[in-house]
C-alpha positions as CSV (number, residue, x, y, z in Angstrom):
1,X,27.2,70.6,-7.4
2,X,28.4,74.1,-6.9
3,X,32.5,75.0,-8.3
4,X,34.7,76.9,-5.4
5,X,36.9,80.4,-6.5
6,X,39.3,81.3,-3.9
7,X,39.8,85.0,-4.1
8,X,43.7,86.5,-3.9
9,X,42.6,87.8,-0.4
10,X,41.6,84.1,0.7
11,X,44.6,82.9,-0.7
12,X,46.7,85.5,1.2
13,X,45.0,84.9,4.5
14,X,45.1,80.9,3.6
15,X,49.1,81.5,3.7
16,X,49.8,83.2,7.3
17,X,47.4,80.3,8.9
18,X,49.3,77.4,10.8
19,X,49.1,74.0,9.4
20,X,46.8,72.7,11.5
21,X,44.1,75.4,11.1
22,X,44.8,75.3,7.3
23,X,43.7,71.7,7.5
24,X,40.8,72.3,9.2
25,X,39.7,75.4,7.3
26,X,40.5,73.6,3.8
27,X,38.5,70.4,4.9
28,X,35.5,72.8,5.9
29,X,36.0,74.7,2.2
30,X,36.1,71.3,0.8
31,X,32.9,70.3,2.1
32,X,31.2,73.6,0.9
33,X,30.0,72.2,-3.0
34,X,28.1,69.7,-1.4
35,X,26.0,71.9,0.7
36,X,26.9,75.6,0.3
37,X,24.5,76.7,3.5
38,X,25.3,74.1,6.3
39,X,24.3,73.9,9.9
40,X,25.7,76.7,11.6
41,X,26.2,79.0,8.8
42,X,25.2,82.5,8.9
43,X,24.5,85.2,6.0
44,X,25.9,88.3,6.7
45,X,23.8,91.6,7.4
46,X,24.0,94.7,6.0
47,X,26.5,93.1,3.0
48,X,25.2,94.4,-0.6
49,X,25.8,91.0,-1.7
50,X,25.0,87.2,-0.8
51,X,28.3,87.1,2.0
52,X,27.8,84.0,3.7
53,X,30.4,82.9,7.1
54,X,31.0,79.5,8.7
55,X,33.1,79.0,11.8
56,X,36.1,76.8,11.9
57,X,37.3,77.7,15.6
58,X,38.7,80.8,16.3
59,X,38.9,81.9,11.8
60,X,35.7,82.7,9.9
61,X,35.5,82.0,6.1
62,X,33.5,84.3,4.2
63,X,32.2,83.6,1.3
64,X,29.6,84.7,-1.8
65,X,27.2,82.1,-2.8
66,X,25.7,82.5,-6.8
67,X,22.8,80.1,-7.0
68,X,22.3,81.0,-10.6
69,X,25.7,80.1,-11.9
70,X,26.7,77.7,-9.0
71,X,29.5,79.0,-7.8
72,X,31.0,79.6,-3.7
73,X,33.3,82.5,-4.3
74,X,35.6,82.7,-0.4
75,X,36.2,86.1,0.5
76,X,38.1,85.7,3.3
77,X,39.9,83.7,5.8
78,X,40.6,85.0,9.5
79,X,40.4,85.3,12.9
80,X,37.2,85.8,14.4
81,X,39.1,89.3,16.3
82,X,40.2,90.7,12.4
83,X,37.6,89.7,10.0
84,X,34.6,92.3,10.3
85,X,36.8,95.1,10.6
């Protein structure tokens, strides 16, 4: 079973979200020790290190998967139109 960090970034994105997408993105963080690749996930390319997305609607979590210490790091938290700028 992997351990989630939330980065300060994640946190600060977590906080402008609406409630309802904060449920939704929370539940889908939640889920992410129990299987840290799951359907629909995508690595990222060109990233230096293992950056991982999954898509809750319009936001994209971003996140850094460590196999070898078991750990799912989020990155960030945003919409789809800010995140890979």
């Amino acid at each position: 079973m992997y351990s989630i960090v939330i980065s300060n970034s994640a946190e600060k994105d977590m906080e402008h979200l609406s409630s309802s997408v904060l449920k939704r993105v929370s539940k889908a963080i939640d889920k992410l020790p129990a299987q840290p690749r799951p359907p629909g996930c995508l690595k990222l390319k060109g990233a230096s290190e293992n950056l991982w997305r999954i898509r809750v609607g319009d936001y994209r979590i971003i996140y850094l998967i460590a196999d070898e210490i078991q750990v799912i790091d989020v990155r960030r938290v945003r919409n789809r139109d800010d995140i890979y700028k």
